[in-house]
N, C-alpha and C positions, 0 to 999 in steps of 0.2 A: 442848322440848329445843333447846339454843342451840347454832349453830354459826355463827362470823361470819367470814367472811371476811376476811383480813391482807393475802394477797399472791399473785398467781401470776405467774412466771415463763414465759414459752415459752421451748421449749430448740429453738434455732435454730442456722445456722453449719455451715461444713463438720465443724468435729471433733464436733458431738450430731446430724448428721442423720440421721434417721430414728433418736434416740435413745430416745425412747418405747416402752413395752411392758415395763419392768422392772418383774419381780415381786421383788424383796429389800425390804429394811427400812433406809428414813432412818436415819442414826444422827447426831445433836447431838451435839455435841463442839467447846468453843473457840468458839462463841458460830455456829461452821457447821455448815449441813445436808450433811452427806455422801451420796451419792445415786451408781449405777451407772447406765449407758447402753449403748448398743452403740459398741464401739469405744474405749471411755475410762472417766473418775469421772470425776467434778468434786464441786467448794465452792460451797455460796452461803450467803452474810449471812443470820442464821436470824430475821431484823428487818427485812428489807428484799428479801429474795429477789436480791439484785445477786450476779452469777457473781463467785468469786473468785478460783475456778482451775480448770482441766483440764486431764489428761494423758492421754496414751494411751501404755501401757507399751509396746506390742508393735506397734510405727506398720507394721508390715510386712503386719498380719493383715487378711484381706482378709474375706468375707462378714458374716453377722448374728451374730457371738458374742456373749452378753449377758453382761454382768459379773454374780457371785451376789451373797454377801452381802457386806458391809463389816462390819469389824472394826476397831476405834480404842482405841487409849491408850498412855500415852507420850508424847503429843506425833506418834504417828503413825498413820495409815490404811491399811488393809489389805485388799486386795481379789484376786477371785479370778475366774478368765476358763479360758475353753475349754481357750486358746494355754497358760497360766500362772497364778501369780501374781507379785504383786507390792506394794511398799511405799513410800507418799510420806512427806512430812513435812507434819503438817495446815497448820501455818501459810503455804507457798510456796506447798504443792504439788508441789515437786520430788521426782523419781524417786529413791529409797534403790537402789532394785534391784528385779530382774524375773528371774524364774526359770521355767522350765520342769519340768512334772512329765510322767512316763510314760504319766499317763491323766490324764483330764477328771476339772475339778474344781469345773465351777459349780455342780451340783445340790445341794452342800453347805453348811450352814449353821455357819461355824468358831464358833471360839474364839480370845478372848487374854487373857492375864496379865500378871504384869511380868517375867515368863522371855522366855514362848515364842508364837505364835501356830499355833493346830493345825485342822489343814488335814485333810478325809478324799477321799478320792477314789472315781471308779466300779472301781477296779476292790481295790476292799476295803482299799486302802492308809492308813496314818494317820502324817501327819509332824507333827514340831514343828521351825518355824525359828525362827531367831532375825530379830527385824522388823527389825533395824537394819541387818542386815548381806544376811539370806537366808541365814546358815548352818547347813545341818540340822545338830539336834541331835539326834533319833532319827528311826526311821520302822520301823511295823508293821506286818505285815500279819494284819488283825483277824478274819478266816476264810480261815488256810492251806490251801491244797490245795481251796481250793471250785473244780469244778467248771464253773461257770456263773456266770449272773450274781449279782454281792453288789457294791450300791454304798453307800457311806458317805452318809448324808441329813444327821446333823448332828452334831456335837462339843461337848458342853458341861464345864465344869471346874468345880470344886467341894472345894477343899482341896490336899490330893496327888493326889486322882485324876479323870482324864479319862474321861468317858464318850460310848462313839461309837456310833449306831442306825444300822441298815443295812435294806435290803428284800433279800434274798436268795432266789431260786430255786433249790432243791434239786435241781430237773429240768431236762432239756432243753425241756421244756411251760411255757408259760404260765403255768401253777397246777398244785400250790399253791407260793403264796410263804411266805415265815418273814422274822419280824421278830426283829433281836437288838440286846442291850445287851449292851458289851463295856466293862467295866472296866477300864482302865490305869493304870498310874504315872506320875503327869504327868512326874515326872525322868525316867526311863529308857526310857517306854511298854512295860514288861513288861505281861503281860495278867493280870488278878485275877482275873477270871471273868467267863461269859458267860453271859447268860440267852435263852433263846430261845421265841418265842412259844406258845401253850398249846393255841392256836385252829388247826383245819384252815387256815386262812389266816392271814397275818400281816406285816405291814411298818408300820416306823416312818419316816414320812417328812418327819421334822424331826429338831431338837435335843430330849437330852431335860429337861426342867423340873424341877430339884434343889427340893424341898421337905421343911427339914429330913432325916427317915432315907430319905424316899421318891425315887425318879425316875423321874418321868411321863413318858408315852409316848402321842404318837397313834398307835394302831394304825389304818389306814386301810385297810389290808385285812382288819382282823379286826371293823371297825365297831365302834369303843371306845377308852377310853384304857385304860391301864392303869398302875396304880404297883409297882412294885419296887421291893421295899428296897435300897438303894444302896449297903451294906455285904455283903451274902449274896447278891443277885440271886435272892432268892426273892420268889415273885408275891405282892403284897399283895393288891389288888384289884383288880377290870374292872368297867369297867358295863356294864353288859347292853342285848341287843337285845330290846327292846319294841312291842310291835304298832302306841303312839304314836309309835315311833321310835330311832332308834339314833344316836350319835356318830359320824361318818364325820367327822373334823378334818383339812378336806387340809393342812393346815400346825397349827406349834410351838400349841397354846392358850399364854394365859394367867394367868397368876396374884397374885392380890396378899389376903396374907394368906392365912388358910386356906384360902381358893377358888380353882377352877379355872375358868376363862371359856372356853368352846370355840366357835365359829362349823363349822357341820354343814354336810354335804351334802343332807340331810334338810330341809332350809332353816330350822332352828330353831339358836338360840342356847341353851347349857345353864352353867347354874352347877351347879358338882359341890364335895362336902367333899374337899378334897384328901387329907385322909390317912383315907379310910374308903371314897372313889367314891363317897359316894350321891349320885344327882341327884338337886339340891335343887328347881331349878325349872326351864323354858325357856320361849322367847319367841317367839310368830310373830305374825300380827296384820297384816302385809300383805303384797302377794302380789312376791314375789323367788324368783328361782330358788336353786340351791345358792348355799352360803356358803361360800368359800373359807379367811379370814385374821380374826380378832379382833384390838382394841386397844381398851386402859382411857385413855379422858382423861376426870377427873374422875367426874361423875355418870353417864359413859355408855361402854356399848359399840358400838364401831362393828365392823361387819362389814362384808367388803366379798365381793360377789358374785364366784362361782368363776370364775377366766380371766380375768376384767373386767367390771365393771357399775358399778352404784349402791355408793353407802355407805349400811348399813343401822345406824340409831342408836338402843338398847335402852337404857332407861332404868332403871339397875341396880335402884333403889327400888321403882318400881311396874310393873316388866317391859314397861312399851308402849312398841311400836316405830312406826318409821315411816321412809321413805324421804327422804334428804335431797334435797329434792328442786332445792335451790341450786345443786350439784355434777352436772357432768355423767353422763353415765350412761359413764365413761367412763377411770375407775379402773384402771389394773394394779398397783400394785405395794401391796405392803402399810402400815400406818400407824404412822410414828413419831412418838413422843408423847415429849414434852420441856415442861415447868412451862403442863402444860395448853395447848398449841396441837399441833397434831395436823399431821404433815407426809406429801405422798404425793405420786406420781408419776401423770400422766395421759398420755394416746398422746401429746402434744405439750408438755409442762408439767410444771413443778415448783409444788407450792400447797399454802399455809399457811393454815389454818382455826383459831379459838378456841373452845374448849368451855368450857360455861357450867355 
């Protein structure tokens, strides 16, 4: 299994120190890798790893906030931080605008389109701005009157409508939790309907995976994915917990073609029929701890170990895995894949790898 090395990057200087440790997703765009830090984003040359720019929206903010995830199109990049969000222009890098929300908003994985950019937050809230300017154009709130905790984990869109997954606590207690999907109207964010999980426990702690009528869900607390029809919000199907193991997907799996790709807690990797759940196969074969994040480059899936470790490399055709063992042991952030080179972040580093 080929993985050869392009370029890495240290991310050094006062504005990326101690920029290391971000769990989000690379995203390509405009020939740059877009990538979060503490304290700032930045650009680099996705050909040469060279910085092309960084900003820090909110120069006043002082401790470890990690930037989440990035969002880009338009011509712009969109990111989101403890303090706020905010919005540059890919090619400068200059500031569009910087906004502050009522609650914390990095745990969430957005959305954008050629409207709006949609944003969820921890305390159940769901906005859409405009990226060009930051002017809300609505904002919902996705479990009124809850009680306790319900934070938005991720936003995905899908025609007219938005779909927002949350982990929510019914109680003042710990457990049990409930996972929901909430259907809106991308124009207006009215709410369509909400599905809420099936299972004594339950929370979606990602974006959910529009396939075709279905949208996928890791349940991480309910050990499964599960697909709901996307129209009704009635339960398709879950896959089951099994005495060889269960789907514990701490982040989004996934998908290309009819299959679902998930990286487990369980330390195995599972190919699932997306619109039926069966688990088709999984992968184990050398010894890694949990698996946190999956990504498809080419012939392979790479997983990378929960919290930070190895990148773990499944060979989609004949399921044998093996430890890259090139790459440090030393991985946080998850793996963005753009015409087969696979991009990630390390405690100290930006690095570009080819898959074969």
């Amino acid at each position: 299994m080929g993985f050869d090395k392009l370029w890495t990057t240290v991310l050094t200087g006062n504005a990326s120190q101690g920029e290391g440790g971000w769990s989000g997703i690379p995203v390509v765009m405009q020939g740059l890798v877009l990538v979060g830090g503490r304290l700032g984003f930045a650009a680099f040359d996705m050909g040469t790893g060279r910085e092309v720019w960084r900003v820090n929206p909110f120069p006043g903010t002082t401790g470890t906030a990690v930037w989440g995830f990035v969002a880009a199109s338009g011509g712009r990049a969109c990111m989101e931080d403890y303090p706020g969000i905010a919005c540059v222009d890919i090619t400068s890098g200059k500031l569009l605008w910087s906004r502050a929300l009522p609650a914390a908003v990095a745990t969430c994985e957005t959305a954008i389109d050629a409207t709006a950019w949609y944003v969820g937050t921890d305390s159940h809230m769901v906005y859409a701005v405009d990226p060009a300017s930051g002017r809300e154009l609505w904002a919902t709130d996705v479990n009124p009157g809850a009680p306790f905790s319900s934070r938005v984990f991720g936003v995905a869109v899908s025609g007219d409508t938005l779909y927002a997954t949350t982990v929510r606590d019914p109680q003042s207690t710990s457990l049990p939790k409930i996972g929901d999907l909430i259907a809106l109207d991308r124009k207006t964010g009215r709410i369509l309907f909400t599905y809420s999980t099936s299972v004594p426990n339950g929370g979606f702690q990602g974006a959910a995976t529009i396939v075709g009528p279905l949208a996928i869900m890791n349940d991480v607390w309910g050990h499964g994915l599960v697909g709901v029809d996307r129209f009704t919000g009635r339960e398709v199907w879950r896959t089951p917990v099994l005495p060889s193991g269960y789907i514990t997907s701490e982040t989004r799996p996934v998908v290309q073609g009819d299959t679902v790709f998930a990286a487990s807690s369980d330390t195995q990797v599972y190919s699932v029929n997306a619109l039926t759940g069966q688990i088709q196969w999984s992968a184990i074969g050398v010894q890694h701890g949990s698996l946190g994040s999956i990504s498809v480059c080419k012939s392979l899936l790479l997983a990378v170990e929960f919290g930070a470790g190895n990148i773990i490399a499944v060979d989609r055709a004949t399921h044998a895995s093996s430890i890259v063992a090139s790459i440090p042991r030393d991985v946080y952030s998850r793996i963005g894949v753009a015409a087969g080179v696979a991009y990630f972040e390390l405690s100290n580093a930006l690095s570009a790898y080819r898959c074969s």
